[in-house]
GUPAVEX-587682 format. One record per residue (C-alpha): residue number from 1; residue in three letters; y, z, x. Coordinates in steps of 0.05 Angstrom, whole numbers, m for minus. Layout:
% GUPAVEX-587682
(dogu NUM, "ALA", (Y, Z, X))
...
% end
This chain:
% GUPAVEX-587682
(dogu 1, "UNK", (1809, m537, m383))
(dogu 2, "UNK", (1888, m520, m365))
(dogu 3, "UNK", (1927, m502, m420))
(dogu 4, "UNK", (1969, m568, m410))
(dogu 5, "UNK", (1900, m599, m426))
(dogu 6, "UNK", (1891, m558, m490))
(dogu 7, "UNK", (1953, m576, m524))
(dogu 8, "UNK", (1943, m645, m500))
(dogu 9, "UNK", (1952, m707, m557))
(dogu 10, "UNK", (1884, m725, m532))
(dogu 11, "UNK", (1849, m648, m540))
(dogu 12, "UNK", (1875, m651, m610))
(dogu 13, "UNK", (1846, m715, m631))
(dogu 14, "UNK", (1765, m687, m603))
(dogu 15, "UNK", (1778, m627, m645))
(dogu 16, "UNK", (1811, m658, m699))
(dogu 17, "UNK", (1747, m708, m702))
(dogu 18, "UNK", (1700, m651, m691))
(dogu 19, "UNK", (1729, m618, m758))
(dogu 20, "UNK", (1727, m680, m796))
(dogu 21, "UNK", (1649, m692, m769))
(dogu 22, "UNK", (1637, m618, m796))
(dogu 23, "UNK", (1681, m627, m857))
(dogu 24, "UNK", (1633, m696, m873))
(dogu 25, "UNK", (1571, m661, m862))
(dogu 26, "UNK", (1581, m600, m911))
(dogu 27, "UNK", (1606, m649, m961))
(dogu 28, "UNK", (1550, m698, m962))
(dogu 29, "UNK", (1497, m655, m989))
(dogu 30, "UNK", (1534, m639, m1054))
(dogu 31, "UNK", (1537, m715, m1069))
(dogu 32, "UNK", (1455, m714, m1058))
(dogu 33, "UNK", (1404, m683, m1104))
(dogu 34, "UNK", (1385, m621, m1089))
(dogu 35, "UNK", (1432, m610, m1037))
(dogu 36, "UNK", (1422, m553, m1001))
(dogu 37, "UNK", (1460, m483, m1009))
(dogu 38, "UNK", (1523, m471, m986))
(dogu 39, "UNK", (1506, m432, m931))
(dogu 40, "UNK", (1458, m476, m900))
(dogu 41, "UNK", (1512, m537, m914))
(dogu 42, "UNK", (1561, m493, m878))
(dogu 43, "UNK", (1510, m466, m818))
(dogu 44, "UNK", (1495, m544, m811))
(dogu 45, "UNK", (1566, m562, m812))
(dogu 46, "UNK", (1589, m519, m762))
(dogu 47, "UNK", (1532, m550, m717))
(dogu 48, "UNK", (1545, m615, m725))
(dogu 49, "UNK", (1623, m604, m724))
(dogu 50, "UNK", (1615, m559, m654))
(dogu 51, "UNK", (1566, m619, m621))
(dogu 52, "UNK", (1625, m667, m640))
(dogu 53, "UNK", (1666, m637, m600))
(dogu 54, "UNK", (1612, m614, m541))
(dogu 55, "UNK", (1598, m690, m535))
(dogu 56, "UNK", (1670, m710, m530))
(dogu 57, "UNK", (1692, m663, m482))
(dogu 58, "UNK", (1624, m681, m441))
(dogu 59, "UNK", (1664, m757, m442))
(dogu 60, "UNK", (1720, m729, m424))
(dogu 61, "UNK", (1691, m688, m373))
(dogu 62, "UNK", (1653, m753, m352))
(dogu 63, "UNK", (1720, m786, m340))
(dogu 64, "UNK", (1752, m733, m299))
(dogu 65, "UNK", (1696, m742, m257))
(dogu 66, "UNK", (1703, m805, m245))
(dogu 67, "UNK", (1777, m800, m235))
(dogu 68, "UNK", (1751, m756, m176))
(dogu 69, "UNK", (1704, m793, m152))
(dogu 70, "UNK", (1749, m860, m142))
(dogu 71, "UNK", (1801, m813, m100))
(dogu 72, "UNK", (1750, m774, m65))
(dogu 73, "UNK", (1727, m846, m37))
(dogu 74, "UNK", (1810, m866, m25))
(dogu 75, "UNK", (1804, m795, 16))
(dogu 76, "UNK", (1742, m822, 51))
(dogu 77, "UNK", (1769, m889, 67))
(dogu 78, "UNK", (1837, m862, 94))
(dogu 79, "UNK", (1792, m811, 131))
(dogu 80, "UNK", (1757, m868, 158))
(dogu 81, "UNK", (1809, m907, 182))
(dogu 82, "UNK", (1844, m847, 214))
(dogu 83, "UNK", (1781, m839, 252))
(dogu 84, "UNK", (1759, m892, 285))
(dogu 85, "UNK", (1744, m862, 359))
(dogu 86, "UNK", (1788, m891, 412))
(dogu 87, "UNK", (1814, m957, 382))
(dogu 88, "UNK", (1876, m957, 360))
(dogu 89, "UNK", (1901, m953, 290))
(dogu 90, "UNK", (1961, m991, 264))
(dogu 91, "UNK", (2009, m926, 254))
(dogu 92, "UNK", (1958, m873, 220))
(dogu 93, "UNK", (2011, m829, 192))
(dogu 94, "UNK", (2031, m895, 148))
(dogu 95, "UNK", (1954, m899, 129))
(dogu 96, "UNK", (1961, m843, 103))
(dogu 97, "UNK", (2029, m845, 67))
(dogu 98, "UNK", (1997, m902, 39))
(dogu 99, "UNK", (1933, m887, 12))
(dogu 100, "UNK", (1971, m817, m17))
(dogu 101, "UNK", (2029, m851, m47))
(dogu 102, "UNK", (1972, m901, m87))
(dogu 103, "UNK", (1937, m837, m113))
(dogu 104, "UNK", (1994, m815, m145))
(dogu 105, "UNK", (2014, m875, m170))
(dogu 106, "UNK", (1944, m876, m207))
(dogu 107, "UNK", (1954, m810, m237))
(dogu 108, "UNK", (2025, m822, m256))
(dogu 109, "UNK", (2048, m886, m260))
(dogu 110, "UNK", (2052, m924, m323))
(dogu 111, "UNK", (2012, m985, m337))
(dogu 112, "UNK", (2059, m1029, m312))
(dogu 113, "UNK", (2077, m984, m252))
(dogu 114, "UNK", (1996, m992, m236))
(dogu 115, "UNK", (1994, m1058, m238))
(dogu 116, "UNK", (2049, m1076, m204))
(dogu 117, "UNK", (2022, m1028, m149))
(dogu 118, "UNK", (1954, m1069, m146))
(dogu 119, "UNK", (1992, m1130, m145))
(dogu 120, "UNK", (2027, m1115, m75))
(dogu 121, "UNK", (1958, m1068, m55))
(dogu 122, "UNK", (1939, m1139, m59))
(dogu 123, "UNK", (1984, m1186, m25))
(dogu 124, "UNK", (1984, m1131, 30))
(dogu 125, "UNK", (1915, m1129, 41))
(dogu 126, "UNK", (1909, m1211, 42))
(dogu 127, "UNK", (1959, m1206, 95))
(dogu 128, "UNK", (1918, m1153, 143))
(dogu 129, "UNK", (1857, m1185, 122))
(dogu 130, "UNK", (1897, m1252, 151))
(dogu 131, "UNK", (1925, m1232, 215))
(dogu 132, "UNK", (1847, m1204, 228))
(dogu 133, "UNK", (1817, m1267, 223))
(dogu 134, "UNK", (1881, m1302, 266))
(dogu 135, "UNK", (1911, m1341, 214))
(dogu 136, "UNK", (1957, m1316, 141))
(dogu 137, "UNK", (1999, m1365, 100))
(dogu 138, "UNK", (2046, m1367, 41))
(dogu 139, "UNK", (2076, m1412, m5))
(dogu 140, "UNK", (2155, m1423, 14))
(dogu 141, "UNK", (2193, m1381, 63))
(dogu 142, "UNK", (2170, m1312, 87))
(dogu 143, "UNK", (2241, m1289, 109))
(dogu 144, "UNK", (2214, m1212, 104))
(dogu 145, "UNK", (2153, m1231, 151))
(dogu 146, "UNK", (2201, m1262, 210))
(dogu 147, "UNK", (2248, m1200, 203))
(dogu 148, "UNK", (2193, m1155, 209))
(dogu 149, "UNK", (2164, m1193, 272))
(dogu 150, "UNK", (2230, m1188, 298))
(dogu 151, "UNK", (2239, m1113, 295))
(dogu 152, "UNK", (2166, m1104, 318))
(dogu 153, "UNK", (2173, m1164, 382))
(dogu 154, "UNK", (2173, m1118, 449))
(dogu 155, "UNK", (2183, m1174, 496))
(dogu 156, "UNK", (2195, m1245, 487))
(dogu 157, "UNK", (2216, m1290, 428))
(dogu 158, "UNK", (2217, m1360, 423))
(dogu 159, "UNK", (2241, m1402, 372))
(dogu 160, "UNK", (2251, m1479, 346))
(dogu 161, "UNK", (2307, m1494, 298))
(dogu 162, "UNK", (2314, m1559, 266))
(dogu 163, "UNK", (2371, m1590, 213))
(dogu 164, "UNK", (2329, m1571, 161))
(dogu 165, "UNK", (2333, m1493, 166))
(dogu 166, "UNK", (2415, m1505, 194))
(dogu 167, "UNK", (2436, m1469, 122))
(dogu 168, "UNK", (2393, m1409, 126))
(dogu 169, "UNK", (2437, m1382, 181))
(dogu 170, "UNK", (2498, m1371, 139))
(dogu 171, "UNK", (2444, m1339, 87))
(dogu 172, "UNK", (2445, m1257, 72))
(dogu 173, "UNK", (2368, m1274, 100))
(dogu 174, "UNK", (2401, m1308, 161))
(dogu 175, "UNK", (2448, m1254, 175))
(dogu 176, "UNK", (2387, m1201, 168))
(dogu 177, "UNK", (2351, m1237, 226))
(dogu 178, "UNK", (2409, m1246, 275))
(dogu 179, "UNK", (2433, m1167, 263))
(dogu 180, "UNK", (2354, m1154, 277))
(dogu 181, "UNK", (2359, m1197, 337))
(dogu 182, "UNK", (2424, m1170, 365))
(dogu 183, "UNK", (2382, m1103, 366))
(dogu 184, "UNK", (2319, m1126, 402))
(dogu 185, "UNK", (2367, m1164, 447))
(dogu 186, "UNK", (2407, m1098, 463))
(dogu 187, "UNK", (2356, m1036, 449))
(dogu 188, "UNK", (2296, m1062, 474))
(dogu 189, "UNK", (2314, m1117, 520))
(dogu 190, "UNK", (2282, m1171, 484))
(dogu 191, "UNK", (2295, m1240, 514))
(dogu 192, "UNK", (2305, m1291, 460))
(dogu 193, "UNK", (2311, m1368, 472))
(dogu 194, "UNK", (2327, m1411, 418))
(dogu 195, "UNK", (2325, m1491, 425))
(dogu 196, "UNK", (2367, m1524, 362))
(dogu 197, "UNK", (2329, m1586, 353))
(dogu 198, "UNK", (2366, m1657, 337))
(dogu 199, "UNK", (2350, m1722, 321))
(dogu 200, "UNK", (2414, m1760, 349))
(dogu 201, "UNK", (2467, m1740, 404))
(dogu 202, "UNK", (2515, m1750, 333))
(dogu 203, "UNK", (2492, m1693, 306))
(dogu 204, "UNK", (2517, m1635, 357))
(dogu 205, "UNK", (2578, m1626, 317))
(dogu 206, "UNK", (2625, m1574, 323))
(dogu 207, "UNK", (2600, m1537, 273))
(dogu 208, "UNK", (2533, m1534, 317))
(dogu 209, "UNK", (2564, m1515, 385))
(dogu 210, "UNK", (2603, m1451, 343))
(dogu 211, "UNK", (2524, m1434, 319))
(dogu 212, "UNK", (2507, m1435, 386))
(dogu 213, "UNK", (2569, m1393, 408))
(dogu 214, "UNK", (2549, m1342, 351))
(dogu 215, "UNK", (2487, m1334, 375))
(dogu 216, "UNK", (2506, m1339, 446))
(dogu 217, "UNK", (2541, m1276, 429))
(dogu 218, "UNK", (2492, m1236, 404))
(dogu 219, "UNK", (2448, m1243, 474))
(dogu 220, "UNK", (2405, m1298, 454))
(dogu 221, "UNK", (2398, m1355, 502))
(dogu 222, "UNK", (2417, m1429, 464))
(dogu 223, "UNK", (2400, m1497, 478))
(dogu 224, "UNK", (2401, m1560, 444))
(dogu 225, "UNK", (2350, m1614, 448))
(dogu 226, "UNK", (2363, m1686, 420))
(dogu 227, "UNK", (2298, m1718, 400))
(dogu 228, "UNK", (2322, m1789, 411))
(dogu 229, "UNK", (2336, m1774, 486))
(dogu 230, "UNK", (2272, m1737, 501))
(dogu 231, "UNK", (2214, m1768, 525))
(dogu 232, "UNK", (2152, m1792, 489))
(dogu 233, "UNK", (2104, m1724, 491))
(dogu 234, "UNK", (2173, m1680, 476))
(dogu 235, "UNK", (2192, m1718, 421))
(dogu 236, "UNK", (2120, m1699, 388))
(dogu 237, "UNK", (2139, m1630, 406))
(dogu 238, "UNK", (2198, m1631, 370))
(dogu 239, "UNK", (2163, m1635, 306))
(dogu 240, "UNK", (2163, m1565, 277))
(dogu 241, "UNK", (2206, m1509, 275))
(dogu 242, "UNK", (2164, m1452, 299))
(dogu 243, "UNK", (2183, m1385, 328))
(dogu 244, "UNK", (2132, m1343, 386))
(dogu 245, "UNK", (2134, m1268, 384))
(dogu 246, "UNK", (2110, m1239, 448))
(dogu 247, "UNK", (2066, m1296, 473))
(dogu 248, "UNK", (2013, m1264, 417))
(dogu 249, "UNK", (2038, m1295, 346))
(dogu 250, "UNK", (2069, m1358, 325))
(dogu 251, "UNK", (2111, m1363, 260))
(dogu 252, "UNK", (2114, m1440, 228))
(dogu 253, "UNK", (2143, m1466, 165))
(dogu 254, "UNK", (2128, m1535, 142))
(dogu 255, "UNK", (2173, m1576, 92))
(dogu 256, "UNK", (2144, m1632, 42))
(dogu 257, "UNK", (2165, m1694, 38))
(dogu 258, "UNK", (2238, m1678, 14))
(dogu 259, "UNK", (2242, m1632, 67))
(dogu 260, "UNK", (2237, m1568, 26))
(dogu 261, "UNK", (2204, m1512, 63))
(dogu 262, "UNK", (2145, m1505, 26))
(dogu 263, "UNK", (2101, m1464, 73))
(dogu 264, "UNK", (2096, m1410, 121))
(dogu 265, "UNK", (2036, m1392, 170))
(dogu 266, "UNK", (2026, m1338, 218))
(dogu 267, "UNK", (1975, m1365, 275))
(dogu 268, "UNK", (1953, m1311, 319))
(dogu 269, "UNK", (1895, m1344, 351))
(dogu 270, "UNK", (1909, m1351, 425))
(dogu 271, "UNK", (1895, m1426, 438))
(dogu 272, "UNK", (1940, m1444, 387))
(dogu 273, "UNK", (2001, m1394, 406))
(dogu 274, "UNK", (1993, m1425, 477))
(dogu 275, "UNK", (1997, m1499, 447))
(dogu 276, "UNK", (2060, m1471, 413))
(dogu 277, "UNK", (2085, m1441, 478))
(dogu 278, "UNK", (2074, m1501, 521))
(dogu 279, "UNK", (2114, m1551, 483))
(dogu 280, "UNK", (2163, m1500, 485))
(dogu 281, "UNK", (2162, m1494, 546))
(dogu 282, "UNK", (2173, m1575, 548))
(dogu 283, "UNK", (2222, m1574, 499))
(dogu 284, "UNK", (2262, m1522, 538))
(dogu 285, "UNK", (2260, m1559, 603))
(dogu 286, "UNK", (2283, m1628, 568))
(dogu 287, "UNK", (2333, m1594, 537))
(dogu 288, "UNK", (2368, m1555, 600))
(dogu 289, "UNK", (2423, m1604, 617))
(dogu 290, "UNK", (2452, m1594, 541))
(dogu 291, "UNK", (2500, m1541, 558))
(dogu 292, "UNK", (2536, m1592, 613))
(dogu 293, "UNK", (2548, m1650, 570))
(dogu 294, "UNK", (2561, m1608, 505))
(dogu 295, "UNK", (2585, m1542, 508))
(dogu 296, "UNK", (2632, m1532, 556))
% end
């Protein structure tokens, strides 16, 4: 035991419990008959007082262990997913960062530094566990998730936008997403197309052709599709704004009734990224003779 340990509130309460045990047992004889003599009462009490305390720090040494044990497995899991042979691991240096930085949160964080730890452990791990099995989803917007895809696409995004995320543009989110966009766009070469979706040829306003010019600006390629002149099949692909990272992901919200966003899925299984990519692609092509009639 370190001398931290010794003077420790909790190494004074097992000895201050082992004196009262030994205090109780040479006291109890004198209030029996015939209680034996004080040197046997204080022999005993000594005994009993010093087993007290063996059997507490035995506990506590029991607890340490355990303590060990659970980060000797945390070593063994990071160990194990920094070895995995040839296949690739998502970054193991972050592994690794990780599984360290939640050791020492366990042994010296405060409760609610613990939980709140376990809490995003949590949410983190639903998310890997997600985009293993192809599919993750959240309740409302997951503005965090389509920044991160942003500064993580390498070649190719596409990417829907209907009236009802028009707002989120001139949003501190908004302006996260375009700044990580202008970077993708100019230090990795990432082309970007984005189709703004309408219902009626009304509805390209001024205010949307200056969007488009923003955007236009920052590298991204902008059309604008107007459901009501699109044919039958395009119009059904006009349905939901979605965005494609790298032919391999597809990010969707989905609004209720009143047209709040009140969902967001990641879909990474392939037959359903190349549904998304095809009526893109359908979309795109109805939509290429917008720039003529509207934004000269």
């Amino acid at each position: 035991m370190t001398g931290r340990e010794r003077h420790s509130p909790n190494a004074v309460c097992r000895l201050l419990l082992a004196v009262a045990a030994g205090v109780a047992t040479f006291l109890l004889p004198g209030l029996l008959p015939g209680g034996g003599t004080d040197r046997w009462r204080l022999v005993i009490a000594v005994a009993v007082g010093c087993a007290a305390l063996i059997v507490q720090e035995l506990r506590s040494f029991a607890g340490r262990m355990g303590a060990l044990e659970e980060r000797v497995t945390d070593i063994d899991t990071a160990v194990e997913l920094l070895s995995v042979g040839d296949r690739p691991v998502l970054r193991s240096r972050e592994v690794a960062r990780l599984a360290r930085a939640h050791m020492d949160i366990r042994d010296q964080g405060s409760d609610v530094v613990q939980a709140f730890a376990e809490t995003e452990s949590a949410r983190h791990t639903t998310l890997l566990e997600g985009l293993a099995a192809g599919r993750v989803e959240c309740a409302g917007e997951a503005h965090d998730w389509l920044i991160g895809l942003t500064e993580g696409a390498a070649h190719a995004v596409c990417a829907t936008s209907t009236s009802l995320d028009r707002d989120f543009w001139s949003s501190e989110p908004g302006e996260r997403y375009l700044r990580a966009q202008r970077r993708a766009v100019r230090e990795r070469g990432v082309e970007i197309r984005r189709l703004f979706v309408v219902d009626e040829e009304s509805e390209v306003t001024e205010g949307l052709k200056r969007l488009c010019d923003d955007h236009r600006a920052l590298g991204i390629d902008v059309r604008i599709a107007v459901v009501s002149a699109l044919g039958p099949s395009a119009r059904v692909a006009a349905l939901h704004d979605v965005v494609v990272f790298d032919g391999a992901l597809s990010y969707e919200t989905a609004p209720d009734p009143r047209g709040v966003l009140v969902m967001t899925t990641l879909v990474a299984r392939p037959g359903h990224v190349q549904e998304r990519i095809s009526r893109f692609r359908e979309l795109w092509q109805a939509a290429a003779p917008a720039p003529d009639r509207w934004m000269e």
